[in-house]
Structure formats: C-alpha cells, structure tokens
C-alpha positions, 0 to 999 in steps of 0.5 A: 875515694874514701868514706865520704858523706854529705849533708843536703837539705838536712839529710846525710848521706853515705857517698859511694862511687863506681867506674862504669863503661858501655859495652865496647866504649872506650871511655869510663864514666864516673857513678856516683851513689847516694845513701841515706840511714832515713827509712824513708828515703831512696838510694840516688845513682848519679853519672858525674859529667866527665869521661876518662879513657883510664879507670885510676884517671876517673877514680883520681878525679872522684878523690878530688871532687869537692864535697860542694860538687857531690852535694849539687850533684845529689840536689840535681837528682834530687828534684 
C-alpha cells in the first residue's frame, strides 16, 4: 500500500498496514495501523474484516481499500 492518510473528525492520520497470522493458521488477516503527528493522540491498530490464504492477495486488497472504508475503519476504534 502506499503513503496514504485520512482526515476523521478533524485530525490526520498516517496509514500503516501489516500482514498478520496466527501461529499455525492458514489464513492472514489485514492490520491496519493509524498515526496521528498530534502529541496527544494515540496510535490505533485495526483488523480489516477479511482473510486471505496469500499475503500478495491480502496486500492486493488493502491497495484497493477505499479512503471512505479506512476512514470508518478508524472511527470504529475510535469510539
């Protein structure tokens, strides 16, 4: 995925993802990771609801992520 960055509820935040599996599982999972440049706010992790047997398949997936899906992604954790 490339630099990408979301605006939600005023505040900007740097978009990070990650390719995750559980010990002996099969499938990877999507993790999404939010940063904010404001001292006061908190890095946010996020598991995108889906799986994929192959890591290019997962990563394929996340470049195709609409900025409107991160967005309520982080909103989700958010409250």
């Amino acid at each position: 995925m490339a630099d990408r960055a979301v605006t939600v509820d005023g505040t900007r935040w740097s978009v990070s993802v990650l390719a995750e599996r559980a010990p002996h599982g099969r499938c990877w999972r999507l993790v999404v990771g939010f940063r904010s440049p404001e001292p006061s706010s908190r890095s946010v992790w996020a598991t995108y609801p889906s799986e994929f047997t192959s890591r290019s398949a997962l990563f394929a997936q996340a470049d195709r992520l609409s900025d409107d899906a991160i967005a309520g992604l982080l909103q989700q954790q958010l409250v």
